[in-house]
N, C-alpha and C positions, 0 to 999 in steps of 0.2 A: 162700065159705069156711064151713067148717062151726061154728057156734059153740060157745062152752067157756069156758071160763077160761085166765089166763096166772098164773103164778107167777112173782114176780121175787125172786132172791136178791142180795144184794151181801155177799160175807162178806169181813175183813177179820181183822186180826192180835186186835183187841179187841171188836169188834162184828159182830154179823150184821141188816144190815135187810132185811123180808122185805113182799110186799105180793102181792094177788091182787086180778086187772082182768077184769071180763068182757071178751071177745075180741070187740066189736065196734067201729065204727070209730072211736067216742067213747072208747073202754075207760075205761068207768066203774070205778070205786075201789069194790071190794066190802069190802075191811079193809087197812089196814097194819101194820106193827111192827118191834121192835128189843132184840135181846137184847143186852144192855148188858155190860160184865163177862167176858168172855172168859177163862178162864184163872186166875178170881178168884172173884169172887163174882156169877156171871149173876142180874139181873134183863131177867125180860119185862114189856113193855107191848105194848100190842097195840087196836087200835079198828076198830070203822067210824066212819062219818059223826058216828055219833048214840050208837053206844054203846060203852064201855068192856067186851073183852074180856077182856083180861088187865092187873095192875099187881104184877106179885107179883116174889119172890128165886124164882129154880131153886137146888135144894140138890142133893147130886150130882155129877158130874163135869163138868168146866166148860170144857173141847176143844172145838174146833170140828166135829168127827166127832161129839162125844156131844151136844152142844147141835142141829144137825142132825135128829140123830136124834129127838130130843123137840120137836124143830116139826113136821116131818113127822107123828108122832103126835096132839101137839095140832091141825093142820091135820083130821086122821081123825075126832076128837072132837068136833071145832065144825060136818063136816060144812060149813066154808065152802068146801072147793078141791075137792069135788064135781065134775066133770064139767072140771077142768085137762086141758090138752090140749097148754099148752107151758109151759118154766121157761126165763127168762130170766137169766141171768146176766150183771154186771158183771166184766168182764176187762181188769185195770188196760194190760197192754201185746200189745199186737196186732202190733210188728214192723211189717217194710215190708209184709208182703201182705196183713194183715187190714185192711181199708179201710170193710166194710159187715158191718153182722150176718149171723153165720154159725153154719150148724150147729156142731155139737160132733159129731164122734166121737176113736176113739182117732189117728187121725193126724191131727186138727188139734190136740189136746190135749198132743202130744209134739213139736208145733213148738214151742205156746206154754209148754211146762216148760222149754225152752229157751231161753226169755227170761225165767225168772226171777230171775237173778242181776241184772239191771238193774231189777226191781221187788221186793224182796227182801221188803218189808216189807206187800205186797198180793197181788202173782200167785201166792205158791202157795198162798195163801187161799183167794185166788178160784178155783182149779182145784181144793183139796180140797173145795167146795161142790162142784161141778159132778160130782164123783166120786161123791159122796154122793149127788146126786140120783139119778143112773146107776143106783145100785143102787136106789134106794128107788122108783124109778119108770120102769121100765126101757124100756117104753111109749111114753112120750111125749119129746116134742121137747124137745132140749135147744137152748139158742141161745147164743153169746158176744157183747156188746154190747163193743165197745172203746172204753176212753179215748181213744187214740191219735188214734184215728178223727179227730177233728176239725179234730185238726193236719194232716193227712196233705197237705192241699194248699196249704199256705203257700207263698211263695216259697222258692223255693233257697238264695239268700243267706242268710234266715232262719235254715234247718236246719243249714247246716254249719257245722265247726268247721275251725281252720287246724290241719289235720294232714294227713299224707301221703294221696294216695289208697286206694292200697290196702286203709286202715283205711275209710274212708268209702265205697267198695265193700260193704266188709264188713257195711254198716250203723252205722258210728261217727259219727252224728250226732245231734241235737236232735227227741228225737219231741214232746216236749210231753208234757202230763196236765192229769186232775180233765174230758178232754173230753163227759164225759155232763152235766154239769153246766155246761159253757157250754153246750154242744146245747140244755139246756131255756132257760137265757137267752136265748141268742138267737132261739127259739121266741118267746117271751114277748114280745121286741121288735119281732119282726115282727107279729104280731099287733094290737099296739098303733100300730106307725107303719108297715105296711104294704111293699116291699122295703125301705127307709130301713135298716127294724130298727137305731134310734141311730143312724146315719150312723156316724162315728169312737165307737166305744166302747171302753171300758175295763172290763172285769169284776174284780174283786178277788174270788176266792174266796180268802176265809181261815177256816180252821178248822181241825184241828188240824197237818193239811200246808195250806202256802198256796203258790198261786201266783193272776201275774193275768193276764189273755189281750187283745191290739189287737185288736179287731174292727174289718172295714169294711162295713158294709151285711148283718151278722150270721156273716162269714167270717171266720174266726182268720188274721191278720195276721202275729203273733208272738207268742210267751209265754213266762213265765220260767222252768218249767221245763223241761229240755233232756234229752241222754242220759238220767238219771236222776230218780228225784224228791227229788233232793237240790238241785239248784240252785233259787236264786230268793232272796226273802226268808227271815229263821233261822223258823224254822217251831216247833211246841210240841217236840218233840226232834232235831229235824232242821237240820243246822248252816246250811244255804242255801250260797249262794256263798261260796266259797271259792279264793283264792289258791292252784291246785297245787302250788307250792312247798311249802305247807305240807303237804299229802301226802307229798311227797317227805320232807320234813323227818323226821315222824313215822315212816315205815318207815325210814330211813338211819341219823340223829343218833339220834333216838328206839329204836332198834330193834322198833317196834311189828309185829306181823304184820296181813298185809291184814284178816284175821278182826277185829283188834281195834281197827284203822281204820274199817273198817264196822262195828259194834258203836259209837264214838264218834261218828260222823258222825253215824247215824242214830237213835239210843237216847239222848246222853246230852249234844246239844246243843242248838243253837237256845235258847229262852227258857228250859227247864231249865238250861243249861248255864250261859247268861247272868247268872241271877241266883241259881243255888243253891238253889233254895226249892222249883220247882215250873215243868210248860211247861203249867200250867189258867191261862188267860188271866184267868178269874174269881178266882181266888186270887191274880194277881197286880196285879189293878187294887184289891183291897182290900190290898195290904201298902201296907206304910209303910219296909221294908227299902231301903236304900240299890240293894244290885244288883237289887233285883226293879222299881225304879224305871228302872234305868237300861237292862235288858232290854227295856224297854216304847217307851222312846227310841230304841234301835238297831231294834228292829219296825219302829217309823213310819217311820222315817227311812230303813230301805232299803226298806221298797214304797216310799214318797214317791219316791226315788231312780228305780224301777222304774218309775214314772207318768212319771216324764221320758222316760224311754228308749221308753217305748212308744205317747207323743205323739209324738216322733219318727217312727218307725215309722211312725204312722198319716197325719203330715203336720198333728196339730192333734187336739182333743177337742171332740165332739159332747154325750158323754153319758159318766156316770162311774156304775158298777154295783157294789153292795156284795152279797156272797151268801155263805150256808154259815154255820158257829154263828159265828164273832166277826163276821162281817160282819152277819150279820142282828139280834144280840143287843147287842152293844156299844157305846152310842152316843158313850161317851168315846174309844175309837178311833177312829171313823168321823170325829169329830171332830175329831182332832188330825192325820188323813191328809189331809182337806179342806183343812185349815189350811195345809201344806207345797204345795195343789196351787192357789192362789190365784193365782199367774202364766198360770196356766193359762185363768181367769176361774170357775175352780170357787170358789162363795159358799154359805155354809152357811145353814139356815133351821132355828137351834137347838132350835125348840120344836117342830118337824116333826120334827126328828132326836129329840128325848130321847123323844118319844112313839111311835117307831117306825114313822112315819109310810111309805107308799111310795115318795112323791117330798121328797127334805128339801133340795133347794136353795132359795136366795132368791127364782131368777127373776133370774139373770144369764146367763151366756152357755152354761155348760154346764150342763147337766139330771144331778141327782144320785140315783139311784132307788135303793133296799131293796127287793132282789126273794127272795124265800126260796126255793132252789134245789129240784130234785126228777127226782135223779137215776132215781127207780125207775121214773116213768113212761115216762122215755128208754128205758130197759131197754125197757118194756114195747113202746111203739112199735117198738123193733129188732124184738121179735120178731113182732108182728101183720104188719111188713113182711114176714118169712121167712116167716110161716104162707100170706100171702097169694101166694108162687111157689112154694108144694107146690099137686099134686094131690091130689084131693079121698081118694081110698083111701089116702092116707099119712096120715091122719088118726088119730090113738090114742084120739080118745070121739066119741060123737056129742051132737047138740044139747042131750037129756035128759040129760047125766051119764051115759051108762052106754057101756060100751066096746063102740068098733067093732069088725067083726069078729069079736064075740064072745068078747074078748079080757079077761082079768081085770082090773078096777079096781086097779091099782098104789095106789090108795088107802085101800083096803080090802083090801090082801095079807097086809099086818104087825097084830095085834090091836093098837087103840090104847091105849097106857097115860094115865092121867088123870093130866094134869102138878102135880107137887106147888108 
């Protein structure tokens, strides 16, 4: 395989994280970062290993198309994506047939616009990133890494829901998400205990959407997101499960239109909604507000709920996984979800926990780890897998950085502007 660099994007409704891997089969971490602010007031940061590239506000227009445009710039100026040769992409919903990382052109891009209405608030993110690349590096490989992916071979029971066939034909069932991010957990598990990978595990990714995934031997079981990524526990604006009825209610009684169902579901519930104040988990563990307290109770209490159901599932718990910003950051959460999971033989080792320790059990029956998630390299590994079943002349650089074939540097096409 000819070597280069990888570019991994994951762009979202308010943020864009961005990172570039040399393309060998370690894919070492040349820099990362994350433009914060979308739509407001963008700040980049931005590092390698050892040094701080960027910590500054972007002034300017603040879209995902113009924020785009001044990484690609910045990338020109630093001279760090020099001799890239593929851009990876996170693509929240892959549908029934995207199962493994997969090129991008224009007709795999106009299957997945067609599933954005079930990812409303990520997929057509993630496909205006991938548009943008298109143009800005027209050259080189573009790749889709899917959530979806992970779930794809659960049980059947799992996936469906009791509704007519025909709908479940159609694709009307339970895909799951957040799957790049158990992909690296359960990486990380096997590694450590070898097939085992936790035996019966449970991953809690919570952050500002949460769901959490049954693993057996590193294999997604079950999980609580389903058709959309609205099911599961109330997430920072996202209502989680919910009674249809009360759908119904809201278009019928209510005379709400779908538009502004979705608009409530997804914008202006879960812990916002709950306590009035705010869905920043850190703002809400410092109030003293009656419903910002009481938000925080209904949190615990339906993952706690959600641990039952997917001990269930599993037949029993091995290992209980905290990941993502409140999982990895919060150790009064982490704490009071242990607490509900005690039947379980889940036993908390409080001073391991408040210092954010890796492993914060007691040393009772189930092993309780803080493992800090790392979706980008997923990405990256998708792609080094695609790179690795192209021939070698489909290659867009070669090993020096400078383009095969004689072909213009996409990186050096556009003059870089120095980012303010």
């Amino acid at each position: 395989m000819t070597a280069g660099g990888i570019l991994t994007l994951n762009a979202g409704s308010s943020s864009l994280k961005f990172a570039v891997y040399d393309a060998t089969p370690d894919l070492p971490l040349k820099l990362s970062g994350q433009i914060s602010g979308l739509n407001g007031l963008p700040r980049m940061r931005a590092s390698t290993e050892s040094v701080v590239l960027a910590d500054e506000p972007w002034a300017g227009p603040a879209d995902l198309d113009a924020v785009l445009e001044r990484l690609f710039d910045w990338l020109a100026v630093q001279r760090q994506a020099d001799g890239v040769i593929a851009v990876g992409h996170r693509i929240v919903h892959g549908g029934l047939e995207f199962r493994e990382p997969r090129t991008l052109d224009e007709d795999v891009l106009a299957k997945l616009e067609d599933l954005s209405s079930l990812a409303p608030l990520h997929q057509p993110f993630n496909l205006s990133g991938v548009r943008m690349a298109m143009r800005r590096v027209p050259n080189t490989l573009q790749v889709g890494v899917f959530d979806t992916a992970f779930h794809a071979d659960q049980p059947e029971a799992a996936r469906l829901y009791g509704l007519p066939r025909d709908l479940i034909d159609e694709g009307v069932l339970a895909y799951g998400f957040h799957g790049l991010s158990y992909d690296y957990i359960a990486s990380v598990l096997r590694q450590r205990d070898g097939k085992r990978a936790g035996g019966r595990a449970i991953v809690l990714h919570l952050g500002s959407g949460v769901s959490l995934c049954a693993m057996n031997q590193g294999r997604s079981v079950a999980t609580t997101m389903g058709f959309s990524a609205l099911d599961g526990p109330p997430m920072s604006t996202r209502s989680g499960s919910i009674d249809p009825g009360v759908i119904l209610y809201l278009l019928q009684a209510k005379g709400m239109s779908p538009a502004a169902v979705s608009d409530l579901l997804y914008q202006r519930s879960g812990l916002l909604g709950l306590s009035g104040l705010s869905g920043d988990m850190v703002a809400l563990l410092a109030s003293q507000a009656a419903h910002a307290r009481q938000a925080l109770e209904v949190y615990v209490y339906r993952i706690a709920r959600e641990i039952g159901s997917l001990a269930a599932a599993l037949g029993g718990l091995d290992t209980l996984v905290f990941t993502a910003g409140v999982g990895e950051n919060a150790p009064a959460i982490r704490e009071r979800i242990v607490a509900f999971s005690g039947w379980l033989g889940a036993t908390l080792d409080h001073e391991a926990n408040l210092a954010g320790a890796g492993r914060i059990d007691s040393g009772g029956g189930v092993e309780i780890l803080v493992v800090p998630t790392d979706e980008q390299l997923v990405i990256a590994r998708g792609v080094y897998e695609r790179l690795g079943s192209r021939s070698e002349p489909e290659e867009a650089f070669s090993s020096t950085g400078e383009p095969a074939a004689g072909r213009p540097s996409p990186w050096r096409a556009v003059r870089p502007a120095a980012p303010r």
